[in-house]
C-alpha positions in Angstrom: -28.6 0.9 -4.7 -29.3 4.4 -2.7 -33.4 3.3 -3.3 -32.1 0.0 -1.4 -30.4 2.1 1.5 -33.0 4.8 1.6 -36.1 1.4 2.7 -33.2 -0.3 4.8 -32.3 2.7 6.4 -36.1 3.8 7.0 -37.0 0.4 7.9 -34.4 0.6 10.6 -35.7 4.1 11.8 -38.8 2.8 12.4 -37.9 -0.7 13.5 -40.4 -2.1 11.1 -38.7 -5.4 11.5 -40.3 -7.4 9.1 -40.7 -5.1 6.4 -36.5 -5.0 6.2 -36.7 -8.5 6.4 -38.9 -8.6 3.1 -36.8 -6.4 1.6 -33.3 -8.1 1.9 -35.2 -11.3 1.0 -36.0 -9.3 -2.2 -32.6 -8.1 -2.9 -29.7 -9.6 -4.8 -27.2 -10.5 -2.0 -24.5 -8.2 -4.4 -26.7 -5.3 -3.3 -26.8 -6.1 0.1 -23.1 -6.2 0.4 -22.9 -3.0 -1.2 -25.3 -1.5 1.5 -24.0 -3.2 4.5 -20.6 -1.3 3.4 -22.2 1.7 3.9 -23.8 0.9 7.6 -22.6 1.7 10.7 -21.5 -1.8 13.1 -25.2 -1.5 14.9 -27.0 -1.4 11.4 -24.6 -3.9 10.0 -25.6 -6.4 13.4 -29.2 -5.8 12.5 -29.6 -6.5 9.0 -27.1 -8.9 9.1 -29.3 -11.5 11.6 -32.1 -11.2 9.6 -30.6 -12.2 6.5 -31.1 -16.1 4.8 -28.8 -18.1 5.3 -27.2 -18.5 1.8 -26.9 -14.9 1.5 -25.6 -13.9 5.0 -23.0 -16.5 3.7 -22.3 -14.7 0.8 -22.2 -11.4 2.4 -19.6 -12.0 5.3 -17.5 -13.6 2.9 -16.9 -10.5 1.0 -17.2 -7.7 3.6 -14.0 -6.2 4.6 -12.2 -7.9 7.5 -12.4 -5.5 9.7 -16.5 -5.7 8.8 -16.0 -9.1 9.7 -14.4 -9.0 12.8 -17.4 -6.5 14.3 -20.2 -8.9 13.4 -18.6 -12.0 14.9 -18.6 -9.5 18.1 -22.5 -9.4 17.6 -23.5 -12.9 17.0 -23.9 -16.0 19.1 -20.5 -17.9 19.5 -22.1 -21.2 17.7 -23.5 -18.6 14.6 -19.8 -17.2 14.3 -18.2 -20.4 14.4 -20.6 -21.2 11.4 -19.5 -18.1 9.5 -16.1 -18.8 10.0 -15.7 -22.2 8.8 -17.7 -21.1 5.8 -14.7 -19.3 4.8 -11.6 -20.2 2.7 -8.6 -20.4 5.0 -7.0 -17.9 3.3 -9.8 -15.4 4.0 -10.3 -17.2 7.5 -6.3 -17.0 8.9 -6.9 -13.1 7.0 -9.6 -12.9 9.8 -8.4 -14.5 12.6 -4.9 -12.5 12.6 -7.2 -9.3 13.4 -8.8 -11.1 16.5 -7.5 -11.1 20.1 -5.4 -14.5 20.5 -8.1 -16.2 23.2 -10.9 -15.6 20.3 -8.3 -17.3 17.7 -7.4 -20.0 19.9 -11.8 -21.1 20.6 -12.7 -20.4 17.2 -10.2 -22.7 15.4 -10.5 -25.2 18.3 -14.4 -25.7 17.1 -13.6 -25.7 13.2 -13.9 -29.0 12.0 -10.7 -31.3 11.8 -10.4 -30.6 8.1 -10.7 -26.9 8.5 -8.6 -26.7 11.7 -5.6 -28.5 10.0 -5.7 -25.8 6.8 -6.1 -22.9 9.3 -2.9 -24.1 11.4 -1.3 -24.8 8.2 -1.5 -21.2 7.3 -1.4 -19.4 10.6 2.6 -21.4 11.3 3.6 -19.3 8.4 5.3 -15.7 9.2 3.0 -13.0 8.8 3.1 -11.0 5.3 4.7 -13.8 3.4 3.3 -16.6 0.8 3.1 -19.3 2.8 0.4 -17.0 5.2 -2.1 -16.0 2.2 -2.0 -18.9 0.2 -5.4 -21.5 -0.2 -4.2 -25.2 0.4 -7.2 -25.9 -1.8 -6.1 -26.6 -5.3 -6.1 -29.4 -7.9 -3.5 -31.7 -7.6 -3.6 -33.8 -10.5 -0.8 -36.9 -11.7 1.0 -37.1 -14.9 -0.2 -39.9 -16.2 -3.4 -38.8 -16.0 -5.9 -39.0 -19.3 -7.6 -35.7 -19.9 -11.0 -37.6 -19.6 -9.6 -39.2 -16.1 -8.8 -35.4 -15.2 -11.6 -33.9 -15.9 -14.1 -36.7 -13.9 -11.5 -35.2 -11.1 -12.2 -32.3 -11.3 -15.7 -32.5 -11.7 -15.9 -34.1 -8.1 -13.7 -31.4 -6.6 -14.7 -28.1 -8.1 -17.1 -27.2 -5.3 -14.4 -27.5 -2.6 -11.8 -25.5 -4.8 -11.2 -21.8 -4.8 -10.1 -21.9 -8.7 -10.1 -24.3 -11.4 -8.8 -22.3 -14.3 -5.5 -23.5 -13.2 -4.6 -27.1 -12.4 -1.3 -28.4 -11.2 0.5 -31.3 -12.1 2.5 -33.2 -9.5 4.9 -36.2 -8.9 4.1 -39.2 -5.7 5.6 -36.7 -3.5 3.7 -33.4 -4.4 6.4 -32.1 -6.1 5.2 -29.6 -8.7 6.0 -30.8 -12.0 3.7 -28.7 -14.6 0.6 -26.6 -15.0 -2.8 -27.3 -17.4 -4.8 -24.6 -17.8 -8.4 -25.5 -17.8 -9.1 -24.7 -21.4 -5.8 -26.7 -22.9 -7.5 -29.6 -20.7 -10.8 -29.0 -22.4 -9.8 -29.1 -25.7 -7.4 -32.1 -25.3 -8.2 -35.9 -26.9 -9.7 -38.1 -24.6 -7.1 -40.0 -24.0 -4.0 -37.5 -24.5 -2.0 -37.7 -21.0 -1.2 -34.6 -18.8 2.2 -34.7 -19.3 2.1 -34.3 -23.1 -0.3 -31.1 -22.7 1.2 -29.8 -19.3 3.6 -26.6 -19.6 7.1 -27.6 -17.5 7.7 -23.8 -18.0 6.2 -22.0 -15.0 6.4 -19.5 -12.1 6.5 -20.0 -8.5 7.3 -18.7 -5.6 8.2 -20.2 -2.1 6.3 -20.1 1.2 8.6 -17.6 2.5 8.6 -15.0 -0.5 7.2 -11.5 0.6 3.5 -11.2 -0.1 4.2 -8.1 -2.0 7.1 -9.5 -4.2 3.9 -12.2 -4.8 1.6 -9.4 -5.3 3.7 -7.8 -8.4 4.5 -11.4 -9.9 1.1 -12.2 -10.2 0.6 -8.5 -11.8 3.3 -8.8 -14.0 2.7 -12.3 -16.0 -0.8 -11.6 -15.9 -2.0 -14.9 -14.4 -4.7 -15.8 -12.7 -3.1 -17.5 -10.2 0.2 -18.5 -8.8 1.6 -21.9 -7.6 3.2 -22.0 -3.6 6.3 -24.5 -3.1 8.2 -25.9 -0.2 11.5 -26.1 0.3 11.5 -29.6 -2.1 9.9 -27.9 -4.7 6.0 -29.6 -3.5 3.0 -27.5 -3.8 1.4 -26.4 -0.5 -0.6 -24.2 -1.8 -1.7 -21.6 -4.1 -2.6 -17.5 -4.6 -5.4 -15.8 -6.7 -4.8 -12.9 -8.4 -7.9 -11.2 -6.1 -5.7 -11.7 -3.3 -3.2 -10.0 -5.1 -5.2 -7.0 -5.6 -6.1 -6.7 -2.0 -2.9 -7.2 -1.0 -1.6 -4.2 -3.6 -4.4 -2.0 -2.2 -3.5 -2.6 1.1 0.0 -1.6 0.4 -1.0 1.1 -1.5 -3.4 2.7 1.2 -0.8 1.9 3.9 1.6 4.0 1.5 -0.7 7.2 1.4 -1.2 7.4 5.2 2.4 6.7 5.8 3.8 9.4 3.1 1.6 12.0 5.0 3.6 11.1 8.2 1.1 8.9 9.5 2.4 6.2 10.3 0.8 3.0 12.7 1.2 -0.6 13.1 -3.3 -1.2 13.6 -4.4 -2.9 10.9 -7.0 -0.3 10.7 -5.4 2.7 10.4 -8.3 4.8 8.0 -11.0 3.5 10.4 -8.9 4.9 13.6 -8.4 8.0 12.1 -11.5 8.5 11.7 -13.5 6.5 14.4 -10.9 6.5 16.8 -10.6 7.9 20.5 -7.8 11.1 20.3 -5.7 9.6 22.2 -5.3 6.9 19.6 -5.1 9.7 16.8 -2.2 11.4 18.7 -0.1 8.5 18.6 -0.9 8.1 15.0 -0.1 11.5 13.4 2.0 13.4 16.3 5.4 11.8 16.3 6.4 12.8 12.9 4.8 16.0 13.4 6.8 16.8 16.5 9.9 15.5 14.5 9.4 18.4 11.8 8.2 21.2 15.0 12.1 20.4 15.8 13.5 21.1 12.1 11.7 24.3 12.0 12.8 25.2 15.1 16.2 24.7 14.1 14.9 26.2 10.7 14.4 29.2 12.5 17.7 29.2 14.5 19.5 29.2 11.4 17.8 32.1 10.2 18.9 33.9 12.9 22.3 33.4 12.8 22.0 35.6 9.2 20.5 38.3 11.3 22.8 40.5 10.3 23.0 40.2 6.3 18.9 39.9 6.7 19.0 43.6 7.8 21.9 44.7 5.6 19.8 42.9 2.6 16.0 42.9 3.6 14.6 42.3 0.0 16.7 38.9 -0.2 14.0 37.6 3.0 11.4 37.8 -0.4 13.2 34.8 -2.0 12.6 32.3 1.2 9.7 30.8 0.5 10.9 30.0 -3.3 13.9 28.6 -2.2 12.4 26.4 0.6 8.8 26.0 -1.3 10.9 24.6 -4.5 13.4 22.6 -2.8 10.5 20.9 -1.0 7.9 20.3 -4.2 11.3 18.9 -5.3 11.9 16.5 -3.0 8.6 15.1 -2.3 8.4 14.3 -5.7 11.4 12.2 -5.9 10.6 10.8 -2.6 7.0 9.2 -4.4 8.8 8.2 -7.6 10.9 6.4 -5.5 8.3 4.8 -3.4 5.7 4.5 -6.3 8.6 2.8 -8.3 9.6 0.5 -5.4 6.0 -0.9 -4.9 6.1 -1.7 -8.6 9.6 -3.2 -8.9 10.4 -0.5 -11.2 13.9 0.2 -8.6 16.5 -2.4 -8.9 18.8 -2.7 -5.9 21.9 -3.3 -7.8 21.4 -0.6 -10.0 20.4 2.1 -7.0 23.5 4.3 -7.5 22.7 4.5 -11.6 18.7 5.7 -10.2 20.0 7.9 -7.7 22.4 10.0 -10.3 19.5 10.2 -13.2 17.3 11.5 -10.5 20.4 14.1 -9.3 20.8 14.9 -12.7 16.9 15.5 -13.4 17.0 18.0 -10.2 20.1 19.9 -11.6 18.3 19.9 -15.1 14.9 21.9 -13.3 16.9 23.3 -11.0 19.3 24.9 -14.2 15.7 26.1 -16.0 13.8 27.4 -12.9 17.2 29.2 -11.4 17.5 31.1 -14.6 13.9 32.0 -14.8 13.5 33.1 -11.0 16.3 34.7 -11.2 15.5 36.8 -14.2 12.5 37.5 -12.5 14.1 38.9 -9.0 16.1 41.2 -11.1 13.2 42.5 -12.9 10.9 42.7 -10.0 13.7 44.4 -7.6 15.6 45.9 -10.5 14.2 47.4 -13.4 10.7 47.5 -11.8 11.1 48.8 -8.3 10.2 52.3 -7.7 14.1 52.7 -6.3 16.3 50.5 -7.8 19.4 49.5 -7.2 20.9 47.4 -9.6 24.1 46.1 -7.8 21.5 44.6 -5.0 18.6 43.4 -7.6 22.1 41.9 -9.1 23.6 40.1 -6.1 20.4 38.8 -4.4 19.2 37.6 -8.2 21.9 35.5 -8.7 22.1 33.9 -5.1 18.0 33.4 -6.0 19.1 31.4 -9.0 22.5 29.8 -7.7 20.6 28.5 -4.8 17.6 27.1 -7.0 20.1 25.1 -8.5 21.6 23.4 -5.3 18.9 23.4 -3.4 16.5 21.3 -6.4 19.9 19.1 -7.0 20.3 18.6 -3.4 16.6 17.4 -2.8 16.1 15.3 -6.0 19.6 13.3 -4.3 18.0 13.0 -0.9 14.5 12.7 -2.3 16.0 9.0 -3.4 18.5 8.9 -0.5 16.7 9.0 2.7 13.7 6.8 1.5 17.1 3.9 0.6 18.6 4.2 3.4 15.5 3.8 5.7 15.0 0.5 3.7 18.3 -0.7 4.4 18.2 -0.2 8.1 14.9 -1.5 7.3 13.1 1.2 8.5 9.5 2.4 7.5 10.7 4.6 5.0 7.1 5.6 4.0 6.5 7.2 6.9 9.6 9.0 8.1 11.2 9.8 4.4 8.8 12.8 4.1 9.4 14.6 7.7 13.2 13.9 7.3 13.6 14.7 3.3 11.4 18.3 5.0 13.8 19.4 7.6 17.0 18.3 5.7 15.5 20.7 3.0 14.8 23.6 5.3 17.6 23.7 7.0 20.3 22.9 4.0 18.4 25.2 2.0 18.4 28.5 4.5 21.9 27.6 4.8 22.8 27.5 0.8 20.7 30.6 0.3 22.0 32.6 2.7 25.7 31.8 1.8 24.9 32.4 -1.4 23.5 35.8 -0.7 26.6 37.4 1.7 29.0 36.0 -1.2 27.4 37.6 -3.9 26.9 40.6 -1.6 30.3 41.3 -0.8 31.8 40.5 -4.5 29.7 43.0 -5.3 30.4 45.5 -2.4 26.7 45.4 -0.9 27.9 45.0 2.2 
């Protein structure tokens, strides 16, 4: 492939316009979507005009949507109108929900009646749901149906169908009834009926259902594809297992941004982070950053109100950053096992309070073993190894060290599952503000538990 770019890229330089055009004519169109992934939008506009026909087909079908949507900004109105009736409705309403609304409104208005009516279809569903990424084209066969009748069916439709593998079984009304897989149907008699070889024993989901919840069905029983129903139980429609990948890796890439505190409602958050105007990066990444400038602000305030037992007990200012760094490697973790485990269904929400104390108890358990062992150490290092010990100090700060290891991890392993809940229930976008809240929660709960810890232990033992 990088010999491929390396002549398209050259050819380009030197505008040798017909030698590119020989080349993509020479490649396999699987190539040439590989390459145009690399391109920048003017490079993409270029080779994309002087592709065939069949493969420029091919290729915007499978670019990225937002790919897409900057080559429809390039081409004539008629060649875009072309491209996007070529595409499955699925893929097309995918598209069209990225465009500004007067670009939706002409485009679907010159897509053939057929295509129109599947588009509107789609696009009446809410956004994110079943009903919104499902194909209406399927086949819909009857009951009574021989498996020779079936498959004649089939054979006239296959072209106009996203999948075959799966074929679904209906009543008069639509109502979904059973499914034949394609190889059952292949290997049937002649003349056994459909609804001696259909299975009755099946898994839907409604129009309404959450893509994700959709996503995670399809991942979990391992099928190819997934039947859509109405409200009476008809099919309307159905969803691939690709789309459930993308759908997965969307939620998944959404996920890393938002767990970094970047959070956005563009649909092309990557591509504005890193194409964007500043302006447009500011209003991605500064909110939750300004939200933890205030915690360690207050961080700091707190410190300062220990002024006095910091100058009474310098050496226990050495034990900060372990407190804080701990609590916090602490709490992130539980914060992406809980998120991790929510995008795989692995959390159930009647079972939350049973999840929340095994992850309290699996702080309090590394919290118990790295208390003990930091605290050991301070004693050594301020104790037994300091050029002027003093033992009743080394003593009193090494146990408020280890005494406050143990909170602290406890306490952020509990919110670490806490915050990220709550946020959900007040359905919140817990991705992105769990992490700057679960920080300044820790910062400021921890300087206060450490600190407490150290003036008690310094005045049992007469340090101050």
């Amino acid at each position: 492939m990088e010999e491929i770019k390396d002549l398209i890229l050259g050819h380009l330089e030197s505008k040798d316009i017909s030698a590119l055009k020989q080349v993509l004519v020479d490649t396999c169109s699987h190539v040439i979507l590989d390459v145009m992934q690399t391109l920048d939008e003017h490079e993409q506009a270029i080779v994309f005009r002087l592709l065939p026909k069949e493969k420029s087909l091919y290729v915007f079908e499978n670019l990225e949507t937002s790919d897409q949507e900057h080559l429809l900004g390039s081409l004539t109105h008629e060649r875009a109108i072309e491209l996007v009736e070529w595409l499955d409705p699925d893929d097309r309403v995918r598209l069209l929900d990225e465009l500004p609304t007067e670009v939706t409104k002409k485009l679907v208005a010159r897509l053939s009646a057929d295509e129109r009516a599947a588009t509107n279809l789609l696009m009446g569903y809410e956004p994110e749901t079943a009903g919104r990424i499902m194909t209406p084209n399927f086949v819909r066969l009857r009951r009574n149906l021989k498996a020779s009748e079936a498959l004649e069916k089939i054979k006239r439709k296959a072209y106009d169908h996203e999948t075959i593998y799966s074929l679904y079984v209906t009543d008069t009304k639509g109502k979904l009834e059973g499914i034949v897989s394609l190889r059952r149907l292949l290997i049937a008699g002649a003349d056994e009926k459909l609804e001696d070889i259909m299975t009755t024993e099946f898994t839907s989901v409604s129009t309404s259902t959450d893509q994700e919840e959709v996503a995670r069905l399809l991942q979990k029983r391992d099928i190819l594809a997934i039947p859509v129903v109405d409200k009476d139980g008809c099919i309307v429609g159905i969803i691939t297992v690709d789309d459930a990948i993308d759908i997965l890796e969307q939620e998944a890439t959404e996920d890393i941004f938002e767990k970094a505190g970047l959070s956005s409602n563009e649909s092309n958050l990557s591509e504005t982070l890193i194409k964007g105007s500043l302006w447009s990066i500011w209003k991605i990444r500064m909110p939750f950053l300004l939200f933890t400038l205030v915690g360690g602000l207050v961080a700091g305030f707190v410190m300062g109100g220990f002024e006095s037992a910091i100058s009474s007990l310098v050496i226990a200012v050495f034990f900060v950053p372990v407190v804080l760094d701990m609590g916090g490697s602490t709490g992130v973790q539980s914060a992406t096992i809980f998120t991790r485990a929510s995008i795989l269904g692995h959390i159930e929400k009647k079972r939350i309070v049973k999840h929340i104390t095994r992850e309290t108890f699996v702080g309090l358990s590394m919290g118990l073993f790295t208390g003990v062992l930091c605290g050991a150490a301070a004693f050594l290092w301020q104790g037994v190894f300091a050029s002027q010990p003093s033992y009743i100090e080394a003593l009193s700060v090494s146990l408020a060290v280890g005494s406050a290891l143990i909170i602290v991890m406890t306490l952020a392993a509990l919110i670490g599952f806490v915050v990220p809940y709550i946020l959900i229930k007040l359905k919140m976008d817990q991705a992105a503000a769990s992490g700057a809240i679960i920080t300044t929660i820790k910062d400021i709960s921890g300087l206060l538990i450490y600190f407490g810890l150290v003036i008690m232990f310094s005045t049992i033992f007469g340090v101050f």
